[in-house]
N, C-alpha and C positions, 0 to 999 in steps of 0.2 A: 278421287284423285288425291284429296289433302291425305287420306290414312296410307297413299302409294309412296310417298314422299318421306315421312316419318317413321321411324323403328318399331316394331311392334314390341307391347310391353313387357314381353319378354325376353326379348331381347334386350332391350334395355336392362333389365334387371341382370343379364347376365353379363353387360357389360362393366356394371358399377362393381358387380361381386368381382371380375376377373381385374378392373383399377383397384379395390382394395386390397388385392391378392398381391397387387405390383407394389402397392405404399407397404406394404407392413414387412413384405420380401427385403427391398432399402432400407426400410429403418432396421434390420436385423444386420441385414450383412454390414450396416454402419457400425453397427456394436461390436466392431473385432477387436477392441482392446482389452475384451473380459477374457481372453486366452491368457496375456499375460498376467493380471491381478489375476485368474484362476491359479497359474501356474505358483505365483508366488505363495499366494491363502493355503495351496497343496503341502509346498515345502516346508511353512511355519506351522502345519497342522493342524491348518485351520478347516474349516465345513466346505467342499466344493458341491454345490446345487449339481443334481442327476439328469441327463438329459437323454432321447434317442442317439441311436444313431444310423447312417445311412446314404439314399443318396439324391439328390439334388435332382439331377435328371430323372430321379420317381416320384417326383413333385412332393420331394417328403421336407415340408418347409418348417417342419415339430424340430428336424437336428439346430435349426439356428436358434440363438447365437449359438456360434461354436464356442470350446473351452469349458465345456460341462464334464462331467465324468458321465461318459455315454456308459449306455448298456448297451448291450445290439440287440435281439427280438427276444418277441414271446414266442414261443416257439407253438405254443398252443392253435397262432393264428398264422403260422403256415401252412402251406401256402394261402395268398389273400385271393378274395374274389378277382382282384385287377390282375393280381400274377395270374390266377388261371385262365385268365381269357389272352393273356400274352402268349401262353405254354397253349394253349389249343391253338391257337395262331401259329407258331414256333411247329408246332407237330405235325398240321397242313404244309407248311412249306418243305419241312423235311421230306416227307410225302410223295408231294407232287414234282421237287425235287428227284427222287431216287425212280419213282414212277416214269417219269421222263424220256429217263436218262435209260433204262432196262426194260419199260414194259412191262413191271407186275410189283406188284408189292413187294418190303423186305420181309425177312421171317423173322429178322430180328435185327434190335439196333443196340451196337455199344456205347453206351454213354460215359465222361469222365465227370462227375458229380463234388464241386466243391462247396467249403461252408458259405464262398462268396454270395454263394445260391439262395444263400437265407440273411443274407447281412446288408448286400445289395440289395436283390432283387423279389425278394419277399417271398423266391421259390415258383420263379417259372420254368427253370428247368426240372423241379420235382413234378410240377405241375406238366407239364411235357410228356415226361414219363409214367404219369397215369393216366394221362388220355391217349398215347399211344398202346397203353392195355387195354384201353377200353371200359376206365374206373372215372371217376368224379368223386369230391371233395362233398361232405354234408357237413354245412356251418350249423352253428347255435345263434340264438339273438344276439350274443357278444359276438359273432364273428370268428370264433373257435372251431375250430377243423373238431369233430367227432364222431365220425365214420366216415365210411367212404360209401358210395354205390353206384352199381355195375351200369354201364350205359346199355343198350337195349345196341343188338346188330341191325334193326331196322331204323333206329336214328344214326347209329355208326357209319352205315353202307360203309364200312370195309371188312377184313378180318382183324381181327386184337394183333396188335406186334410183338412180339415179345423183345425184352430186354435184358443186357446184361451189365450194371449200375456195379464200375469201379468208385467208392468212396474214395475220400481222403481220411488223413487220420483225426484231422480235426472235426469234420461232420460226423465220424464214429465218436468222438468224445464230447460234442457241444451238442448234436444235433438228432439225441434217440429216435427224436416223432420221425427222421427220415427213412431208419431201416423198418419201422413199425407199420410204416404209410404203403412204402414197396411192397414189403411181404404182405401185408392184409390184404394188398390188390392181386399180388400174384394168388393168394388162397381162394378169391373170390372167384377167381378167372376160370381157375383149373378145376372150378367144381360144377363150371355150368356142361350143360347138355349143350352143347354144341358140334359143328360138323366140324373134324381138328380144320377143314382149308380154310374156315375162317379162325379157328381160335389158336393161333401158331405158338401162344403160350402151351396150353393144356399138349397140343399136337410133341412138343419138345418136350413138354415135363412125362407125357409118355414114354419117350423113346429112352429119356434118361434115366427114369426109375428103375427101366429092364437092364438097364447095364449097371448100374450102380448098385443094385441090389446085394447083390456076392460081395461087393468091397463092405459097404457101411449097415449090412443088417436090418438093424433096430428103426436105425436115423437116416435110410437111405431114402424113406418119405419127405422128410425136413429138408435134405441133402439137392434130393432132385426139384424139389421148389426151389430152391433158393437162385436168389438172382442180383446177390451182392456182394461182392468181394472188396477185401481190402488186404493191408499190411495187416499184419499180427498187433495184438495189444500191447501198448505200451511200444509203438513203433512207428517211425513214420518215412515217409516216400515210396518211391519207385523203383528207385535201385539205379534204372536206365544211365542217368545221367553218371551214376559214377563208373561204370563200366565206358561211357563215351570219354570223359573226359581222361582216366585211366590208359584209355584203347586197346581194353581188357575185352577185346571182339573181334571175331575175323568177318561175319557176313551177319545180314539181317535178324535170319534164326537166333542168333545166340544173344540179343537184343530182345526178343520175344522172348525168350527164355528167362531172362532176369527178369523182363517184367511178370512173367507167371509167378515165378517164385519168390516174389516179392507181394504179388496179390492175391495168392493162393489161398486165403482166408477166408469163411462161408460167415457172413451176418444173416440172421435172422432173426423176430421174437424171443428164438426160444437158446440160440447159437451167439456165442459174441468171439467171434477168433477161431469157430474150429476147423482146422486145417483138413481142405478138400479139392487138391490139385484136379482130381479125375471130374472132378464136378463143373470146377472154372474151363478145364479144357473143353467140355464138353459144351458150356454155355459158346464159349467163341467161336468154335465151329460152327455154329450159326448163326455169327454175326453178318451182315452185310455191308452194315455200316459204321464207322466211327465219330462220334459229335460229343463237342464241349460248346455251351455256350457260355457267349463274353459279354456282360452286359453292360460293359463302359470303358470307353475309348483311354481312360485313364491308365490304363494296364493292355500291356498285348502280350501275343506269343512268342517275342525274345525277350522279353521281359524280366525271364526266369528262369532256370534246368530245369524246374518243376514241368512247365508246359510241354517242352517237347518227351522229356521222362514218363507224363501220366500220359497223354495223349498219341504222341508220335510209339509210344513202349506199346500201347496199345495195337496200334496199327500193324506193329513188328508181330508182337503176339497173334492177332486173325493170320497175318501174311505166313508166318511160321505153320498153320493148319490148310489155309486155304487163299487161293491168288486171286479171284473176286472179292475186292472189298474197298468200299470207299473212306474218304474222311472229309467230317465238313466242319466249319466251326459255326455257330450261328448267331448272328451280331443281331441284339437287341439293343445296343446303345442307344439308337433311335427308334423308339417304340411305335411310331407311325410309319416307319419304313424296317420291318424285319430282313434279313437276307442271310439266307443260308451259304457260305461260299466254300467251294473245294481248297482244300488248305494248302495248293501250290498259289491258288490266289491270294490268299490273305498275307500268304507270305510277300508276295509280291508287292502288295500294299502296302504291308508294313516296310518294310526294305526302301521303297519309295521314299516313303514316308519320312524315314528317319535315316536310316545308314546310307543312303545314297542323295539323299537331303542336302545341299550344300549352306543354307539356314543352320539346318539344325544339328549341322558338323562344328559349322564357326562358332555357337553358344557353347556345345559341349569342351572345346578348347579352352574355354577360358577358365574351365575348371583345373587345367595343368592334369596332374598325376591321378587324381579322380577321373577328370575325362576321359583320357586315354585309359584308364581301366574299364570304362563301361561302353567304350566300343571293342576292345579285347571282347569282355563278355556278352555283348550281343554278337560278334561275328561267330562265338563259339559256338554259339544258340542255335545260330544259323546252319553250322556244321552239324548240331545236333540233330536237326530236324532233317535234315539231308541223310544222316547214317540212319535215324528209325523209321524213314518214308521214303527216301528219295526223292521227292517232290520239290524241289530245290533246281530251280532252273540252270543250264550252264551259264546261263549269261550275269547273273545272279554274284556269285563265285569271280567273274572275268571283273567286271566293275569293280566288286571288292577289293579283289588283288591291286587294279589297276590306281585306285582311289587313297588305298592306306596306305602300300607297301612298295608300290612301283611309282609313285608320285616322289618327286625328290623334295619339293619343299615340306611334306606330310611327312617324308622319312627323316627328314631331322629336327622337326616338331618331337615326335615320337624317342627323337635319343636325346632331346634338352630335357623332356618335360617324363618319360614314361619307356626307356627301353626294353624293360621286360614286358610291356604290354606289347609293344611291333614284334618280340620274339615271339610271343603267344599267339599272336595273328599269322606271321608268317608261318610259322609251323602246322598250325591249324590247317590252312590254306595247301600247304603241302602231303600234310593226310589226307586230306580230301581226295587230290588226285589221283595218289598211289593207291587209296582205296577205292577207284573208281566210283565214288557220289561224283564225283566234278570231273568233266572231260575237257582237261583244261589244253588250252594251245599249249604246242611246245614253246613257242616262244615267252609264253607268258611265264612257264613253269619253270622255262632255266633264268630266267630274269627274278624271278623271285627262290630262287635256291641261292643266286649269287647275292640276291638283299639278305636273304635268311642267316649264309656262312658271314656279312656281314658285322651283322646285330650281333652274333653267337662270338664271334671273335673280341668284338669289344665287350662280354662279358664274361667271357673267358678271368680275368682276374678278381672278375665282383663277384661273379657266384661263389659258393661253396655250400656243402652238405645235401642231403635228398635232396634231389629237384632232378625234374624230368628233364631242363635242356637238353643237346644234343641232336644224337640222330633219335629216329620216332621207332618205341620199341612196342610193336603191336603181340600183346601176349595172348596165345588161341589157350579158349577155356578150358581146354585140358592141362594146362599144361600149370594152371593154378588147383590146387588142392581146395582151399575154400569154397571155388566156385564152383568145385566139380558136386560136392556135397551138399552146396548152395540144390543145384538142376536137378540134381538124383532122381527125385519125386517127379519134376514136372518131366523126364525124359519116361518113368517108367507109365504116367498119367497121358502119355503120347501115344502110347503102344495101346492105350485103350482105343483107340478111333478105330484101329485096324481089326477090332474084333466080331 
């Protein structure tokens, strides 16, 4: 009865270690003043101590005190043991997710892959993506990633997934061990003896080799492995977001388009940049699905043109080949509760969350002419993601308007403090319609043409020189020279599918 009553001594022991884990966390984050004596010893050229860096929520308590000169990773030790049991977690739910929802597994998934993935989260979404092929991670006694090997189909129970891994340009130039890690698993894949209905990698890298052969010769081997694309060397982004904000687009396709020719890029071992349109189009045509994950609530997807550009561009790219295809994002911010969500939800979330936030409308105010710019640029974001997915609810769109633009006390906030950010909102807001993303009321749409003519009138005398004001001049991609030579490749890389 006395030993029912009292903790067992291990537990005990794990309680002193998790109180000394809380004293030494306070006495760190107590030390915030070494930011600025850092800062200052910086300037005078003096020695700043080196520290990690990282994130807080991966219990990584080595970054405090802040104000060191971080490094971010070794890159040797990604992915870590912890990331990969997060990414095996992460690749089950995507899984049983898509499973669900269709009844059979996918034959491939498209991933948006950033350096966040190794700065953050130590590489659970690399980690993702080789246990959706059906590979594992071989550490050293340091803890150093130095092979990989292949999981066995009778611990698998499923078929290998195959993938198609958009970089960014920062993971192609900080982060070698990631194209090295893909491709050594895709080689491993494609060379087992298996039945293709489980091994949906080798089952594609079949089909692509017989078409690709007559283009690429020599390199059509390397070519129809590969399963990483980016922007060209010495380049960076997606393209998408300037053709959106430009409105250098008349429908989805031509969206998809920029994003090919913008990622049309083959990374491999042995490949750093070599341009293979027919290769990338051929991965996406058996995509199913589209997934980035976000591993801290710190950052979301209006956050940036980036997200809806690599992501939603992506979407546009499947949707431009084939009208089956999903998107999801997958939040690890909370490592004890994963959740994979369709990205009309997260949108929804965030939008909650923040733009439709009456909280956290009245802090952003108080920023004056800043604030008012970075609701311009999340509503834009918003539009963004609406012209490369559509997923962007009507009601979404009706608040917005109603909130920024059709509120009277909001509308002369916005001409004290930020008129060309209410111009850039209402306009926005009026492409939307006329391009059908948004089916907006009449009412709502002539009440915000008359806020729009407005705004546009009282700066009628401040403007002058290039600037888009005005009426909204939507230019179709023909009708630009650049861009026409831009798609060339990815229109003639189209006409491969048909063959």
């Amino acid at each position: 009865m006395r030993s029912s009553i009292h903790l067992r001594e291990d537990l005990k022991r794990e309680l002193v270690k998790t109180f000394r884990i809380g004293i030494e966390l306070v006495r760190k984050l107590q030390n915030f003043e070494c930011e600025m004596t850092s800062l200052l010893n910086a300037i005078s050229g003096g020695y700043v101590e080196p520290g990690p860096s990282g994130s807080l929520t991966r219990g990584k308590l080595s970054i405090l005190p802040t104000g060191r000169n971080f490094y971010a990773v070794d890159p040797r030790s990604i992915p870590t043991r912890a990331a990969w049991e997060i990414g095996v977690r992460c690749g089950e739910e995507i899984l049983r997710k898509y499973v669900e929802r269709h009844g059979r597994y996918p034959e491939s998934i498209g991933f948006v892959l950033w350096s966040i993935d190794a700065y953050k989260a130590d590489g659970e979404e690399l980690s993702e993506i080789l246990y959706l092929l059906g590979v594992r991670p071989i550490w050293d006694s340091c803890d150093n990633v130095v092979d990989l090997e292949v999981i066995p189909l009778e611990e698998l129970k499923r078929p290998r997934i195959d993938v198609t891994v958009r970089i960014s340009g920062i993971v192609r130039d900080t982060l070698p061990n990631y194209i090295y890690l893909i491709d050594r698993a895709v080689e491993l894949v494609v060379s087992l003896d298996e039945p293709l209905e489980m091994n949906y990698v080798k089952k594609h890298y079949v089909e692509f080799l017989a078409k690709l052969r007559d283009i690429y010769g020599d390199e059509s081997d390397e070519i129809a492995k590969c399963r990483i694309f980016a922007e060209p060397p010495g380049a960076y982004g997606a393209g998408v977001n300037y053709a959106v904000e430009a409105s250098a687009w008349r429908d989805i396709k031509d969206l998809g388009k920029v994003w090919m020719s913008w990622s049309c890029y083959a990374y491999t071992r042995k490949m750093h940049g070599r341009p293979a349109p027919e290769a990338l189009v051929l991965n996406i045509s058996k995509v199913d699905a589209v997934v980035r994950n976000n591993p801290s609530d710190e950052h979301d997807l209006l956050g940036c043109c980036c997200y809806f550009a690599y992501h939603g561009g992506f979407y546009s790219a499947v949707k431009t080949v084939k009208d089956d295809v999903d998107i999801y994002q997958v939040d690890t911010s909370d490592i004890s509760k994963i959740e994979v969500r369709d990205i009309d939800e997260e949108i929804e979330r965030i939008v909650r969350s923040k733009l439709l936030n009456d909280r956290w409308i009245e802090e952003m105010k108080k920023h004056g002419y800043a604030g008012a710019s970075e609701f311009s640029r999340k509503i834009l974001h918003v539009y963004g993601w609406a012209s490369t997915t559509r997923k962007v609810r009507d009601w979404i769109f009706n608040k917005i308007a109603e909130k920024y633009v059709l509120n009277e006390e909001m509308r002369r906030w916005f001409m004290e403090n930020n008129k060309y950010a209410l111009e850039e909102i209402a306009r926005r807001l009026i492409e939307a319609a006329e391009r059908g993303v948004w089916s907006a009321p009449e009412d709502i749409l002539e009440k915000l043409r008359e806020a729009y003519a407005e705004v546009e009138a009282s700066l009628e005398d401040e403007v002058s020189g290039d600037v888009q004001g005005g009426e909204i001049d939507i230019i179709a991609p023909q009708d630009d020279e650049s861009y026409s030579k831009l798609v060339s490749s990815i229109e003639r890389a189209l006409s491969l599918l048909n063959r």
